[in-house]
C-alpha positions as CSV (number, residue, x, y, z in Angstrom):
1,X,32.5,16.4,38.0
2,X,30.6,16.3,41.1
3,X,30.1,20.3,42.9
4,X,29.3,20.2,46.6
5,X,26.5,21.8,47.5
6,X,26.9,24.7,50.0
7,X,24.4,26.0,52.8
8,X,21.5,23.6,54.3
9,X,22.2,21.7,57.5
10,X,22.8,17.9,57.7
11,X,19.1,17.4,58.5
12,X,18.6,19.3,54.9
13,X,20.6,17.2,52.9
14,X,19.3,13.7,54.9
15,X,15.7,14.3,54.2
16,X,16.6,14.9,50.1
17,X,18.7,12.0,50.3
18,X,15.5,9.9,51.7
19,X,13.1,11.1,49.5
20,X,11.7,8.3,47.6
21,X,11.2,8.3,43.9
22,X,7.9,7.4,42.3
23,X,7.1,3.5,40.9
24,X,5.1,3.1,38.7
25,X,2.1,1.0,39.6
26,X,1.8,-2.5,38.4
27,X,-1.6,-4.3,38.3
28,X,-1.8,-7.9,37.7
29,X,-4.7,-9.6,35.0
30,X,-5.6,-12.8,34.9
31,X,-4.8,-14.3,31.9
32,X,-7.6,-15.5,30.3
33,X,-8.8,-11.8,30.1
34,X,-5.7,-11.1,28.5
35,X,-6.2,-10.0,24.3
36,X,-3.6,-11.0,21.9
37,X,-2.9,-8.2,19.3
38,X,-4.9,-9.0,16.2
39,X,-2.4,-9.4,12.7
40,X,-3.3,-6.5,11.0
41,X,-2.8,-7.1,7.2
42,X,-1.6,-3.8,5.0
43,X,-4.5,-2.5,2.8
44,X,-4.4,-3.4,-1.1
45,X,-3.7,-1.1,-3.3
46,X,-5.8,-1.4,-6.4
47,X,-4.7,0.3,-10.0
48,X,-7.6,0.7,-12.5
49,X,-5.9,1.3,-15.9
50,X,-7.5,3.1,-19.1
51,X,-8.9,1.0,-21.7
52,X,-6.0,2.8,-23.9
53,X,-3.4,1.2,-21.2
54,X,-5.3,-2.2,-20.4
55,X,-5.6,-2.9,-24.2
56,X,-1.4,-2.1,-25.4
57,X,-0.5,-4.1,-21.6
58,X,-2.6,-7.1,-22.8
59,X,-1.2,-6.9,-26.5
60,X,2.3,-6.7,-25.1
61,X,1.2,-9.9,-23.1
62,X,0.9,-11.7,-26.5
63,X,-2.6,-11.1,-27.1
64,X,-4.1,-11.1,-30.0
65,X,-7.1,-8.9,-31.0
66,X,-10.3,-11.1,-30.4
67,X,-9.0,-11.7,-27.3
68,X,-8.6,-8.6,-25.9
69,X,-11.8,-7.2,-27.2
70,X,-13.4,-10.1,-24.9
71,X,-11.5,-9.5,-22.4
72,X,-12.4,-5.9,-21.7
73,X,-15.8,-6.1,-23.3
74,X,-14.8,-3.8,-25.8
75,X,-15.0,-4.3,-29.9
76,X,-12.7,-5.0,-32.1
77,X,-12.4,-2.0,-33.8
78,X,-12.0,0.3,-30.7
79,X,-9.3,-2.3,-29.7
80,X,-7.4,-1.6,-33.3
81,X,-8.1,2.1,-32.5
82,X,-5.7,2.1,-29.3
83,X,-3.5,-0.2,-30.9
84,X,-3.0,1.7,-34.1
85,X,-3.9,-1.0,-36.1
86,X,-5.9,0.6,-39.4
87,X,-7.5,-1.6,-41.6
88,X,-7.0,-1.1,-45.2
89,X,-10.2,-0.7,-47.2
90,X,-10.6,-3.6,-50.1
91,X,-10.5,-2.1,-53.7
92,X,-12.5,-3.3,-56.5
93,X,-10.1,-4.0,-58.6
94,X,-8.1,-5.8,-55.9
95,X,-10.9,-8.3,-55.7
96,X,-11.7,-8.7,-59.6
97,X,-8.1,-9.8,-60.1
């Protein structure tokens, strides 16, 4: 709903009414000066895991012990250690059977 506007004389109310309004300036560049936006590529995200965690991921892979002992460069029996994987000492009277 549109309210008049009271007091002011014509002349008032013309010289509003002419007021221009700002433009904004546009400036023209050639071209060849003209940059493309580069591609930006998102950042990697890198995950370094334990030995604990890389050795049970890689025996859950199907694995087997050697391999994963040469694959992190670490021995086998560290490798049996995060696994779990005791080795059960050899008797004497085991081997004289």
């Amino acid at each position: 709903m549109a309210t008049p506007i009271t007091g002011g004389t014509a002349f008032d109310f013309g010289a509003a009414a002419q007021a221009t309004t700002a433009q904004p300036q546009t400036t023209t560049t050639p071209a060849a000066s003209v940059q493309q936006p580069t591609r930006v590529e998102p950042a990697g995200y890198t995950v370094k895991l334990s030995d604990d965690a890389q050795v049970r991921l890689l025996n859950a892979q199907g694995q087997t012990v050697p391999q994963i002992a040469i694959m992190t460069d670490l021995s086998t029996q560290a490798v049996n250690g995060y696994l779990g994987i005791t080795q059960t000492p050899v008797t004497a009277a085991a081997s004289n059977k």
